[in-house]
Backbone as JSON Lines, residues from 0, in Angstrom:
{"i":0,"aa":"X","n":[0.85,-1.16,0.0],"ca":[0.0,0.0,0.0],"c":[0.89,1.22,0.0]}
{"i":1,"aa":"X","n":[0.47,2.37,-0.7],"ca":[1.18,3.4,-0.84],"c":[0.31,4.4,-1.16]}
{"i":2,"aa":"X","n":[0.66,5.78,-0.87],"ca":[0.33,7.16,-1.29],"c":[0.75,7.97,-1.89]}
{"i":3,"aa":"X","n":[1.09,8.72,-3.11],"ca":[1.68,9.16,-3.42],"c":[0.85,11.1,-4.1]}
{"i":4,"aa":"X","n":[2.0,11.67,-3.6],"ca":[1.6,13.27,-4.19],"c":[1.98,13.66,-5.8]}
{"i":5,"aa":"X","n":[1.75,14.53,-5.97],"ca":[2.18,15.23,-7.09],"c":[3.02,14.21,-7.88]}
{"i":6,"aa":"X","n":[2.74,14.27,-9.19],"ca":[3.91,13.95,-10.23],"c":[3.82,12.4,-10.53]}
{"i":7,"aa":"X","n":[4.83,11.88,-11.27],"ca":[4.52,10.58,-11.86],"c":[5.5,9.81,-10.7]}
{"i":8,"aa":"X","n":[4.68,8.79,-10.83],"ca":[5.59,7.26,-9.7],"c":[4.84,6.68,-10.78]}
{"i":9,"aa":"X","n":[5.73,5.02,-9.85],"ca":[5.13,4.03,-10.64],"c":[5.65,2.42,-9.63]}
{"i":10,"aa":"X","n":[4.77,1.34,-10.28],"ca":[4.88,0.11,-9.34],"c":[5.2,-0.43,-10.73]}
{"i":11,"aa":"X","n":[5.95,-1.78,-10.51],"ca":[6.31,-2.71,-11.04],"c":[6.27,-3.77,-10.82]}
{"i":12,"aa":"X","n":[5.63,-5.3,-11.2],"ca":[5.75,-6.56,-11.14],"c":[5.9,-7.08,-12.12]}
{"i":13,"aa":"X","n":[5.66,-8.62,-11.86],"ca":[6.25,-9.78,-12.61],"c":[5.27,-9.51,-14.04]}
{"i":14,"aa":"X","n":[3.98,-9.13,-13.86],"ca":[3.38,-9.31,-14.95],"c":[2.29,-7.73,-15.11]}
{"i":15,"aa":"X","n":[2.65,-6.31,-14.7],"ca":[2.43,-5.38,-15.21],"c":[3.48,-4.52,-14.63]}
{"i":16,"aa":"X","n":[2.75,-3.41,-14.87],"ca":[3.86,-1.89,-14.93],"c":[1.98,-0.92,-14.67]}
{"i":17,"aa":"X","n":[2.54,-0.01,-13.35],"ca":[1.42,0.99,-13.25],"c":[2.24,2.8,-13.33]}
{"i":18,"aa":"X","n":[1.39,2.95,-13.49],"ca":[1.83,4.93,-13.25],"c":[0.51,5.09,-12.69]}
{"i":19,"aa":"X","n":[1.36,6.01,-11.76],"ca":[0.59,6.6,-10.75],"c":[0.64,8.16,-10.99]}
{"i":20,"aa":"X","n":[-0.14,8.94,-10.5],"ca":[-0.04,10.45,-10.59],"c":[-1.05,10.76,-9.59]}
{"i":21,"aa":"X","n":[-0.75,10.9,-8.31],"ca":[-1.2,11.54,-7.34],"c":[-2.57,10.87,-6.64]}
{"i":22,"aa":"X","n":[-2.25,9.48,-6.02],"ca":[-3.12,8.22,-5.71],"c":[-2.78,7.87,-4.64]}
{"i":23,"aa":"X","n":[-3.85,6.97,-3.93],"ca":[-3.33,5.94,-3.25],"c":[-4.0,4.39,-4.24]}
{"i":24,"aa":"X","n":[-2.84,3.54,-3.4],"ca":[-2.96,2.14,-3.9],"c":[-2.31,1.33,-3.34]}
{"i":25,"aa":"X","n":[-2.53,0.12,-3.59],"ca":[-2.19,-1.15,-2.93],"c":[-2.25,-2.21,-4.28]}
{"i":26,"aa":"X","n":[-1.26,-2.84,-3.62],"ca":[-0.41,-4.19,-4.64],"c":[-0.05,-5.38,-3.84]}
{"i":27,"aa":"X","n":[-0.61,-6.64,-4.77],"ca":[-0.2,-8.05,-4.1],"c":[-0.26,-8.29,-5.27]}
{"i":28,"aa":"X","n":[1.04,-9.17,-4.97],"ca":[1.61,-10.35,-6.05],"c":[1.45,-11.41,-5.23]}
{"i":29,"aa":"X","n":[0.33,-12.48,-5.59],"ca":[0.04,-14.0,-5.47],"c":[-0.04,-15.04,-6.45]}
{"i":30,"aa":"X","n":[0.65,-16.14,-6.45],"ca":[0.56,-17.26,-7.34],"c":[0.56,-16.98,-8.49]}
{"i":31,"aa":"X","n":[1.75,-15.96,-9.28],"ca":[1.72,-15.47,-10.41],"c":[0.91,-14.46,-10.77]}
{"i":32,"aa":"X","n":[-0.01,-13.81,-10.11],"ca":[-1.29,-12.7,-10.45],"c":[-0.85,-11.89,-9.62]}
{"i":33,"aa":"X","n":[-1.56,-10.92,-10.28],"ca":[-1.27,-9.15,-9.54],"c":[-2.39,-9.02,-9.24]}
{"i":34,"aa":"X","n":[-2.47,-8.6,-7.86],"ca":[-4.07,-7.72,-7.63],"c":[-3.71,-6.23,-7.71]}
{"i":35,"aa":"X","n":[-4.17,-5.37,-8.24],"ca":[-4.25,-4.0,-8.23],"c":[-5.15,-3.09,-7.84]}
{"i":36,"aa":"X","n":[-5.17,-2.35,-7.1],"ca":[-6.69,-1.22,-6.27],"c":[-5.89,-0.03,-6.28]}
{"i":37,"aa":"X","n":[-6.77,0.84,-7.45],"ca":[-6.38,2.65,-7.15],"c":[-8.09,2.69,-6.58]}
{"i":38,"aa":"X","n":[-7.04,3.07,-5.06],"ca":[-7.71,3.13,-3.86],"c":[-8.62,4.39,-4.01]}
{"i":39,"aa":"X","n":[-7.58,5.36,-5.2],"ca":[-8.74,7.17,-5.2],"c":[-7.89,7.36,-5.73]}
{"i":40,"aa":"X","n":[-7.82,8.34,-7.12],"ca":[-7.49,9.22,-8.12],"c":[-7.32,8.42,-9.66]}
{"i":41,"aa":"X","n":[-6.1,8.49,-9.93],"ca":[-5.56,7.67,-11.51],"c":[-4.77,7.15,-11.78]}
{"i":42,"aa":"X","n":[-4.72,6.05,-12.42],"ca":[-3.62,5.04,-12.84],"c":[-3.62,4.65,-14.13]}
{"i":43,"aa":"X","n":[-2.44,4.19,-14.72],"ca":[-2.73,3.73,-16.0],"c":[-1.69,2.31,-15.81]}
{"i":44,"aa":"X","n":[-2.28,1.06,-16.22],"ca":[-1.96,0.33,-15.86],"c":[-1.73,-0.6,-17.3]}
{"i":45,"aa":"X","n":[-0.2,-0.99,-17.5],"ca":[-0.06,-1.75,-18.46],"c":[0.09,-3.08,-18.59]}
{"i":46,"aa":"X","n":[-0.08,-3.86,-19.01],"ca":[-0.05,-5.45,-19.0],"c":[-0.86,-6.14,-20.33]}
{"i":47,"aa":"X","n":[0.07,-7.32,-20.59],"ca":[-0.29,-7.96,-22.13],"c":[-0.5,-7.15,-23.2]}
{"i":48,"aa":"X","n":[0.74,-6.28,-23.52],"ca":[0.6,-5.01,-24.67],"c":[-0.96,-3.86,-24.77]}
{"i":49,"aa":"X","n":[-1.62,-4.5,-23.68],"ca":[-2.54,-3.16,-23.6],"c":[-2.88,-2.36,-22.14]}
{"i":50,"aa":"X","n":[-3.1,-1.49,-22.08],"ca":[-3.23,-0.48,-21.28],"c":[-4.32,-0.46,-20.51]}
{"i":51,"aa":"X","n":[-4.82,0.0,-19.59],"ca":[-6.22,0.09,-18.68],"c":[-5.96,1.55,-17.62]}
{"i":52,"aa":"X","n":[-7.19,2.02,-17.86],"ca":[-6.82,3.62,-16.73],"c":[-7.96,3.36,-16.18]}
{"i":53,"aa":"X","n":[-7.26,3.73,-14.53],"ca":[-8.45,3.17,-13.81],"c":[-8.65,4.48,-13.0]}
{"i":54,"aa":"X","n":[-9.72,4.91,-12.76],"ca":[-10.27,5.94,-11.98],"c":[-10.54,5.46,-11.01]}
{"i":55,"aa":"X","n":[-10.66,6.38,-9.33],"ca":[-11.42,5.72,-8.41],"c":[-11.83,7.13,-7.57]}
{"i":56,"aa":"X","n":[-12.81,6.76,-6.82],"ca":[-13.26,8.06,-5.78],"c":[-12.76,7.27,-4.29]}
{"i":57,"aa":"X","n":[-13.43,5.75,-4.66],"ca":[-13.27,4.89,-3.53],"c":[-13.25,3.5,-4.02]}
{"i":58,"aa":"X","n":[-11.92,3.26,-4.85],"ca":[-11.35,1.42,-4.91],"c":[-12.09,1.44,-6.29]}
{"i":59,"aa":"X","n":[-10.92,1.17,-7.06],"ca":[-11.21,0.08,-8.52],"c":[-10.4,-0.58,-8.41]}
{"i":60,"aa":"X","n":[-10.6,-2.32,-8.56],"ca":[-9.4,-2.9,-8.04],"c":[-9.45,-3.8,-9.48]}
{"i":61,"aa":"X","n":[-8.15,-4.7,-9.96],"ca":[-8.52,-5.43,-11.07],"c":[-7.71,-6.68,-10.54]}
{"i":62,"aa":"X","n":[-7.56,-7.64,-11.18],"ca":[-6.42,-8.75,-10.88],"c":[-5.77,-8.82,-12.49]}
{"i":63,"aa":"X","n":[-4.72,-9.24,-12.43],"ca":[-3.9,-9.33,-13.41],"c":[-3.14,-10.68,-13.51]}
{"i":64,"aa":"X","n":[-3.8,-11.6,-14.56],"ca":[-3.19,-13.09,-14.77],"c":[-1.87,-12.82,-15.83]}
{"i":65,"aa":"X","n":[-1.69,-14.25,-16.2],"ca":[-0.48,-14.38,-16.96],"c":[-1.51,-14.08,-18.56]}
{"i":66,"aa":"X","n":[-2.63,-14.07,-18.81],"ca":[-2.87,-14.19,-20.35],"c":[-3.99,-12.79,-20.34]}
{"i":67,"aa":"X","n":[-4.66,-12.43,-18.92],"ca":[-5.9,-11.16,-19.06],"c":[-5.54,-10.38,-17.74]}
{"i":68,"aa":"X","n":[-6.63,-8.98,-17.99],"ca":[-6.66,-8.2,-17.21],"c":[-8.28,-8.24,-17.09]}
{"i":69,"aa":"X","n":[-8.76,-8.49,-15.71],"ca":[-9.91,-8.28,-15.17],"c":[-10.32,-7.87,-13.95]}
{"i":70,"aa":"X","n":[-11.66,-7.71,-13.71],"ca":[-12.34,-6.56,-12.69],"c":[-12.73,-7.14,-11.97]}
{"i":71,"aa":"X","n":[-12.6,-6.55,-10.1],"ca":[-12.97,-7.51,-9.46],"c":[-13.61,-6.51,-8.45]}
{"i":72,"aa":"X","n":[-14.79,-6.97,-7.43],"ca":[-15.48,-6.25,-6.86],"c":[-15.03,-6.73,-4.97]}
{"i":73,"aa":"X","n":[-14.37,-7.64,-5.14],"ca":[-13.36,-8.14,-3.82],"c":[-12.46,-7.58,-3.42]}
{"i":74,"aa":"X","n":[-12.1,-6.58,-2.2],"ca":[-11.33,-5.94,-1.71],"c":[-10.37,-7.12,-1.2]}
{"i":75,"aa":"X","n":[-9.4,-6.88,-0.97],"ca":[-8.19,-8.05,-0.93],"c":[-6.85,-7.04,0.24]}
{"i":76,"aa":"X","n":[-7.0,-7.8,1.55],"ca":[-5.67,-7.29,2.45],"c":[-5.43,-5.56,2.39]}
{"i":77,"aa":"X","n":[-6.74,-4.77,2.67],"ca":[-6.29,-3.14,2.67],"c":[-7.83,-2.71,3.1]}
{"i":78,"aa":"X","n":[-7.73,-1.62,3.86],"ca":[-8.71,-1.14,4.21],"c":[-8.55,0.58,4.16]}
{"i":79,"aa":"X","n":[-9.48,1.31,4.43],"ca":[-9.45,2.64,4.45],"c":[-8.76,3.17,5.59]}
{"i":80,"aa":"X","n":[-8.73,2.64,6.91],"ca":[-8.53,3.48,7.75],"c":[-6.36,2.74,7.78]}
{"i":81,"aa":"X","n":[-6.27,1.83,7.07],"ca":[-4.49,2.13,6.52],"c":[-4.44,3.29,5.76]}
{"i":82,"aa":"X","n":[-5.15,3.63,4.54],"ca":[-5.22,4.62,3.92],"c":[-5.06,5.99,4.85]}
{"i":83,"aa":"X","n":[-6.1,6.22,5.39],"ca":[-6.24,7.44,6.42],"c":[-5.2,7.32,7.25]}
{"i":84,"aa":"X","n":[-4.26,6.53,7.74],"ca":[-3.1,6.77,8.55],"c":[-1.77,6.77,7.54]}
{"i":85,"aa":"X","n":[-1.82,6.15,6.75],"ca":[-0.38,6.76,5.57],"c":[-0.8,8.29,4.7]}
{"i":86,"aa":"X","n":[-2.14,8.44,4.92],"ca":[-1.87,10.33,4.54],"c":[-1.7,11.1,5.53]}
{"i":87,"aa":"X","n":[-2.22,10.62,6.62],"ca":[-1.83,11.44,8.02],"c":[-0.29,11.58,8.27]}
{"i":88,"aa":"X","n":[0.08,10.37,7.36],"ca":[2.02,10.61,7.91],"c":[2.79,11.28,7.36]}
{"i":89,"aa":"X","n":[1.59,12.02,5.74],"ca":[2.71,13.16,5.23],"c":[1.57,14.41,5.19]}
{"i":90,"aa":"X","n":[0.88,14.51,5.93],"ca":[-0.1,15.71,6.37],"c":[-0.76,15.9,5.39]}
{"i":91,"aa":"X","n":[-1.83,14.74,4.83],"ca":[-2.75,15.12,4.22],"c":[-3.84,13.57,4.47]}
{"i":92,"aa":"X","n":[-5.36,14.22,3.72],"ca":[-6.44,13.75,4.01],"c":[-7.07,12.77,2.99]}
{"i":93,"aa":"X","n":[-7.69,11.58,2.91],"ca":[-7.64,10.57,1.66],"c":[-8.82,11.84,1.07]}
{"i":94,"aa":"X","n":[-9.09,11.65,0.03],"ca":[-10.22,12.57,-0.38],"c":[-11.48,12.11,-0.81]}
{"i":95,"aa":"X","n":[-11.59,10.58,-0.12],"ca":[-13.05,10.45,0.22],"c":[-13.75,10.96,1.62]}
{"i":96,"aa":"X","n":[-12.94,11.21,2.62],"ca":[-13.32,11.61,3.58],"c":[-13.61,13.36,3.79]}
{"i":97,"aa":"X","n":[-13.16,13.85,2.72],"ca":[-13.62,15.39,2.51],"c":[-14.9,15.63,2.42]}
């Protein structure tokens, strides 16, 4: 799980590549699959030569196999109130709670 401000970051695994620009999110790599959740803002998420941008106010999460990219409505190991204490640690507020 991570937060990030201003500007481009990015995560990397075995089987995508994300950019981030001013999000939070969370990442597990299990049994060859990626789970992915932009927890709130934007991502663009690459895997199997195509792309996916995921918006969120509150959690779009997808999983990521070795052959597809799909949508999942199962929150997986992360909750909001981790969220609300890793923005509290660089003095700011998730922006669903505004």
């Amino acid at each position: 799980m991570a937060v990030f401000g201003k500007g481009n970051h990015g995560i990397v695994t075995p089987n995508m590549t994300a950019g981030i620009r001013g999000t939070g999110t969370f990442t597990l790599v299990k049994d060859s699959k990626t789970y992915f959740c932009t927890c709130y803002g934007h991502t663009e998420v690459g895997a199997h030569s195509k792309t996916k941008n995921l918006k969120a106010t509150h959690h779009n999460m997808i999983w990521i196999t070795k052959d597809k990219i799909y949508n999942t409505t199962e929150m997986q190991n992360h909750n909001d109130d981790e969220l609300r204490s890793l923005e509290a640690m660089v003095g700011r507020v998730v922006p669903f709670d505004k």
